[in-house]
N, C-alpha and C positions, 0 to 999 in steps of 0.2 A: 559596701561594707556588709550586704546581706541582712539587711534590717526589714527586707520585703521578705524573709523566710522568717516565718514561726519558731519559736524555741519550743523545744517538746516542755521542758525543764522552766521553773523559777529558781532565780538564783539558789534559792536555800533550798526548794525541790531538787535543782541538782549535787547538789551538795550533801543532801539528806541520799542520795543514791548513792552516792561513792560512801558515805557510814555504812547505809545498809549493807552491803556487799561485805565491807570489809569485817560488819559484824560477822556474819554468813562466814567470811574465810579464819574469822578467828573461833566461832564456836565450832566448825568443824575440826579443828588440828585440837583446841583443847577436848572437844569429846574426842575423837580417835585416842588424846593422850591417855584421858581418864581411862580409857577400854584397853590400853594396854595394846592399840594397832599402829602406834604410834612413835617412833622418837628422832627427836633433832638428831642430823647428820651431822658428823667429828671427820672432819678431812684435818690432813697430816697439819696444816698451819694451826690449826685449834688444838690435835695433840701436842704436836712440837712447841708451840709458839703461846697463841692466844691464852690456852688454859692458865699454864703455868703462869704466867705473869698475872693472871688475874687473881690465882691462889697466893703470890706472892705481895700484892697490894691490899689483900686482904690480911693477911698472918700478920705482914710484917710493915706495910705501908708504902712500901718503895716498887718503881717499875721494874727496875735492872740495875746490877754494880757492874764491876772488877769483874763479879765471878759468874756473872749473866752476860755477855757483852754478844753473844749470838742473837737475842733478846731483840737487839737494834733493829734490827730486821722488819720489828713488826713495829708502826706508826702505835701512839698510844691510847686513842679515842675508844676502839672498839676492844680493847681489856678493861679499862674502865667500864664500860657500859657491863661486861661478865662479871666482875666485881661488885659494882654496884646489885647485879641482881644475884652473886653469891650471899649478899647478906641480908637481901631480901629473903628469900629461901634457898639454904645448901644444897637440898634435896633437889632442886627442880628447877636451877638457873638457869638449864640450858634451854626450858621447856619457856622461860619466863624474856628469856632474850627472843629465842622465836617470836613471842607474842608482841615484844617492842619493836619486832622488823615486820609484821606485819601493820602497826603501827605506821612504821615508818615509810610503807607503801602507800597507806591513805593520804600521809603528808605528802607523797608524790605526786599522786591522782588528784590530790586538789590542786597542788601547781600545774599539773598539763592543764588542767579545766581552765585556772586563769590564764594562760596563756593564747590558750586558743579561744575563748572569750575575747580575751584584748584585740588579737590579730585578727583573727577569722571569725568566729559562730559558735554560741554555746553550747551548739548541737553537737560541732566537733572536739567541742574541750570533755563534754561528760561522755560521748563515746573513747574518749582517748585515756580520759583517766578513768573507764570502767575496765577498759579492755588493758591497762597497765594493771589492776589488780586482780583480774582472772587469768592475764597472759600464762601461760604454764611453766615454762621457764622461769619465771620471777616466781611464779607458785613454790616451784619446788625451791630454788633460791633461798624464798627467805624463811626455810625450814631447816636449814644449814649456819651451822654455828662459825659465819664468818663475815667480813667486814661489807662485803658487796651492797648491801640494800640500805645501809644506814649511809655508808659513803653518797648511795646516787641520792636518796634522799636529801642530805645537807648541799649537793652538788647543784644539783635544778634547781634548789631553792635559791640558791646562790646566786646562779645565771639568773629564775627569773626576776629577783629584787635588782640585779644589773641593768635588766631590760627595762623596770619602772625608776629604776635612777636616769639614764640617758636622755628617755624620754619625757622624764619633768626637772631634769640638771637639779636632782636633790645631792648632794654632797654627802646627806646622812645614808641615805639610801646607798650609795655608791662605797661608804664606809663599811655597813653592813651587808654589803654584799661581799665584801672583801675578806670580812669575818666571817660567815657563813662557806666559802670558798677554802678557806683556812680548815676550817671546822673538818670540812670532807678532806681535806690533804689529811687532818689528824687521824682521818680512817683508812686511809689509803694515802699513798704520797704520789699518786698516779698525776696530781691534779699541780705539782707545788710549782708549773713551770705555766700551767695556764693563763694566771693574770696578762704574762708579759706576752705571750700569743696575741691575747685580747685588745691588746693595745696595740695590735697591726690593723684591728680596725676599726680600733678608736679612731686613729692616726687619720684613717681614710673616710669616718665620719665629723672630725673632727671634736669628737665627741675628749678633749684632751684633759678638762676637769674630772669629770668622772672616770677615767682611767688613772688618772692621779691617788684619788681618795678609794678608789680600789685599790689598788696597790698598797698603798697605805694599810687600810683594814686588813688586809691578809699577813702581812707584814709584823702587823699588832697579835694576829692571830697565830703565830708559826714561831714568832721571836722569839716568845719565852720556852718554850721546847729547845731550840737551839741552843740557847744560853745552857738548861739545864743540861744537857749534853756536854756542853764543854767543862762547866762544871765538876758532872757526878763521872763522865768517861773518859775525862780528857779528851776529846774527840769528836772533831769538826762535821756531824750529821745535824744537818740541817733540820730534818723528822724521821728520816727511817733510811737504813742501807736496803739495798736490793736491786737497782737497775744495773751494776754489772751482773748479777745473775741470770738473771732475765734476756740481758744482751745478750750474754754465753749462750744462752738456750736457744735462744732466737738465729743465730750465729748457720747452725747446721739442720737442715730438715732432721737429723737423724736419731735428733737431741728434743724433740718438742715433747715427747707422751716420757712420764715416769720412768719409763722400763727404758728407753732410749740413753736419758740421762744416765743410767747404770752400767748398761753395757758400752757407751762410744765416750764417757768426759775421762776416765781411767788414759785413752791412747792419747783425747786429743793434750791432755794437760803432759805426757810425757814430751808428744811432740811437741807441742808450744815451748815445755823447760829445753829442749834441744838446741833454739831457738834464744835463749837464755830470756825466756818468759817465767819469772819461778816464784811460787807464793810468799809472802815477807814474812820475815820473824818474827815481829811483834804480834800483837794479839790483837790489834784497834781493825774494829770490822771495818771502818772506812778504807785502812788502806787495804784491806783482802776483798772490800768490793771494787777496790781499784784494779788488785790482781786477775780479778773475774771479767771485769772488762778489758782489760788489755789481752787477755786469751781471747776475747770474743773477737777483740778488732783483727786479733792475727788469722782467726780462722777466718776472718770476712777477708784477709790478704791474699789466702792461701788460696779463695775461691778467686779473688780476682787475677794473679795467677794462674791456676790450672784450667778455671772455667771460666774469662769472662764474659761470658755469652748468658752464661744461667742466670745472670743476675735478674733481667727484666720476667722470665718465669719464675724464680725463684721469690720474688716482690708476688707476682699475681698470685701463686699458691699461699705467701702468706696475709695477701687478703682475702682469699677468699675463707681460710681457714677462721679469719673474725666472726663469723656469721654460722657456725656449727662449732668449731672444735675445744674437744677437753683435753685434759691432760692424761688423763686415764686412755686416751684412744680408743673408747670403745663403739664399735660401727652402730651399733640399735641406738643408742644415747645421742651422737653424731648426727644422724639421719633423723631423727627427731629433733633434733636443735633446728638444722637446715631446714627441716618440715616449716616449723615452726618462724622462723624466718623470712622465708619468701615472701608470705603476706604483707609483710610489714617493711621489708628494708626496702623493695622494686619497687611499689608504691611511693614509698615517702620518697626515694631517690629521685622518680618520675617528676613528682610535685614539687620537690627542690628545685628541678630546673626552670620548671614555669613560674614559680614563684620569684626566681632568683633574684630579683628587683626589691623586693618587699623585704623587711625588717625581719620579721620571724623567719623567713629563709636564711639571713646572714649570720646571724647566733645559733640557729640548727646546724649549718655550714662548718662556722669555725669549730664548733664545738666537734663536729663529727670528725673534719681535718685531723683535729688536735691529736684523740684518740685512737683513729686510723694510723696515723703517721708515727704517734707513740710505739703501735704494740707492732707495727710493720718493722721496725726498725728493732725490737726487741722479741716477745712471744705473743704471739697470735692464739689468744685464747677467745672463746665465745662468752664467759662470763667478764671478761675485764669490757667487755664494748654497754655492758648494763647500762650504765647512764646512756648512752647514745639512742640505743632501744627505746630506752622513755619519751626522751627528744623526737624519734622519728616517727612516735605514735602519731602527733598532730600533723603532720603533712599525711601521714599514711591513711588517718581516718576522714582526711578533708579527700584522699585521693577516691578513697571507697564510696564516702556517700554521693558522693558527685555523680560517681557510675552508675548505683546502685538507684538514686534517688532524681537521675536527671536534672540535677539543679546545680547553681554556679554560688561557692562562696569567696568572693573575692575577700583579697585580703588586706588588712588596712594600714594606708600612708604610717610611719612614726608620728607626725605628730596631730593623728586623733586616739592615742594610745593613754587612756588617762588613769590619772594615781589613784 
């Protein structure tokens, strides 16, 4: 278990290092603000999307009607959180949300630390969650007024309260973990199918209680959104439309960067109506993301038809695209991401296999699976794999100081795993 290695850190010494830090990254973004070198980024979901609903739960108290119904789009958690700091101060919510995500990076870097404390070595848990709050990617991330960093946050906290329910069969634990999982679908809907993933290895630990009262907790956590939908829209969204979009885009290389979408969905959606593929008349986003997925599966027809040979490079370019690419396409941004990358995903990959016996390799595992197989099958962006990144700091920092330090942290059985 590594208990013949020294901890650099005490528990609260390490802990006290991941504040420091994170003070350090918050008094720099508010001095640059104060000097005017500074402001939170507005990509289009925060114009289109975020803002307005936040302005609208503030003026008026409602998320979306009738006359919002594009609105749907966006999960409700992270307008709320713009809201909330719209009325904190008008002036500077956006400068005031930045500061609750980088917040919400320390709540991550203390969950790597327990994590890898529990499994492995303290040593690897505070280098994982220091290097989750300097990463530069996440740096720049959580300076962008959008849902990514508060989603992974409630996300890993989720899974790691999953991993301390298993391991001591708490029921309560396994409820709130299911809440907290819930919580991150409210910020993202990336996550609303994960429970039931998880319970493929419940099944095979037979860990069947606590996939039960997870399920459950998430369930409690997602239901009354549901309800209110059917409600205020008539209209059967479970948290948020969007995965036919996504598939669409995902559908054609041609179609992945902004400008792509522009110039090739105009032919593909004529050809698809040729096809008698054609957008519905009513106005309920559910069935027009219905329409947006069924153009995507035609154009996944039309490839297996003309091409199907391209399928198996067509899959490998859109993994590799997980691990650099935006949607803007741009090559300096790209090449920085990938820079950025290598360190961390070839290592933790490595260390996944040796590990692969061991408990914290199987919830790194699925979880990466989940995400992987999510945006391969839809858009391969390098910001939607964010949570997984976090996850693959701890094998990737257990892979580095092992080289670096010639020493061995094995990693430990589930049941010395304690609450």
């Amino acid at each position: 278990m590594g208990q013949s290695i020294s901890p650099w850190f005490s528990d609260r010494a390490a802990i006290g290092v991941l504040i420091a830090l994170t003070l350090l990254k918050l008094l720099t973004v508010v001095g640059l603000s104060s000097a005017g070198r500074f402001k939170p980024f507005y990509g289009d979901n925060a114009v289109d999307h975020y803002i307005p609903i936040a302005k609208r739960l503030v003026a008026e108290g409602r998320f979306n009607g009738e006359d919002s119904r594009p609105d749907s789009k966006m999960p409700p958690a992270y307008p709320a959180v713009l809201a909330a700091s719209m009325r904190l101060t008008p002036r500077h919510f956006a400068l005031v949300a930045v500061c609750i995500q980088i917040g919400a990076d320390l709540v991550t870097a203390i969950v790597l630390w327990w994590l890898a404390k529990a499994f492995v070595h303290s040593n690897v848990g505070v280098l994982a969650g220091a290097l989750w709050i300097v990463y530069p990617p996440e740096v720049v991330l959580s300076t962008w007024v959008t849902a990514e960093v508060l989603f992974t946050a409630a996300f890993v906290s989720g899974l790691a309260m999953y991993v301390a329910a298993v391991n001591t069969n708490d029921a309560g634990r396994s409820v709130l973990a299911g809440g907290l999982i819930a919580i991150a679908t409210l910020f993202r809907a990336t996550t609303i199918l994960f429970p039931f993933v998880m319970a493929v290895d419940a099944v095979r630990q037979r860990a069947y209680r606590s996939i039960v009262w997870l399920i459950a907790g998430f369930t409690l956590g997602v239901g009354p959104w549901f309800v209110r939908n059917v409600i205020v829209l008539h209209d059967r969204i479970p948290v948020a439309v969007g995965f036919g979009s996504t598939f669409l885009q995902g559908a054609d290389e041609r179609t992945f960067t902004i400008t792509g979408k522009r110039d090739n969905y105009p032919e593909i959606y004529e050809a698809a109506a040729r096809d008698g593929i054609t957008k519905p008349t009513d106005d309920r986003e559910s069935g027009i993301d219905r329409f947006l997925f069924r153009v995507g599966a035609w154009e996944y027809r039309r490839r297996l038809a003309t091409q199907p040979w391209s399928f198996l490079p067509f899959a490998a370019k859109k993994f590799l695209r997980l691990w650099y690419a935006t949607e803007s396409g741009g090559t300096r941004v790209q090449a920085m991401l990938a820079l950025c990358s290598v360190p961390i995903v070839i290592p933790a990959f490595i260390q996944l296999w040796r590990l692969r016996r061991s408990r914290i390799a199987a919830f790194v595992f699925w979880s990466t699976l989940y995400f992987v197989a999510l945006h391969i099958v839809t858009l391969p962006l390098n910001r939607y794999m964010l949570p997984v990144y976090a996850l693959l700091m701890i094998p990737a920092c257990q892979w580095w100081l092992e080289v670096a330090l010639g020493v061995r942290y094995p990693t430990c059985p589930p049941a010395v795993v304690q609450s």
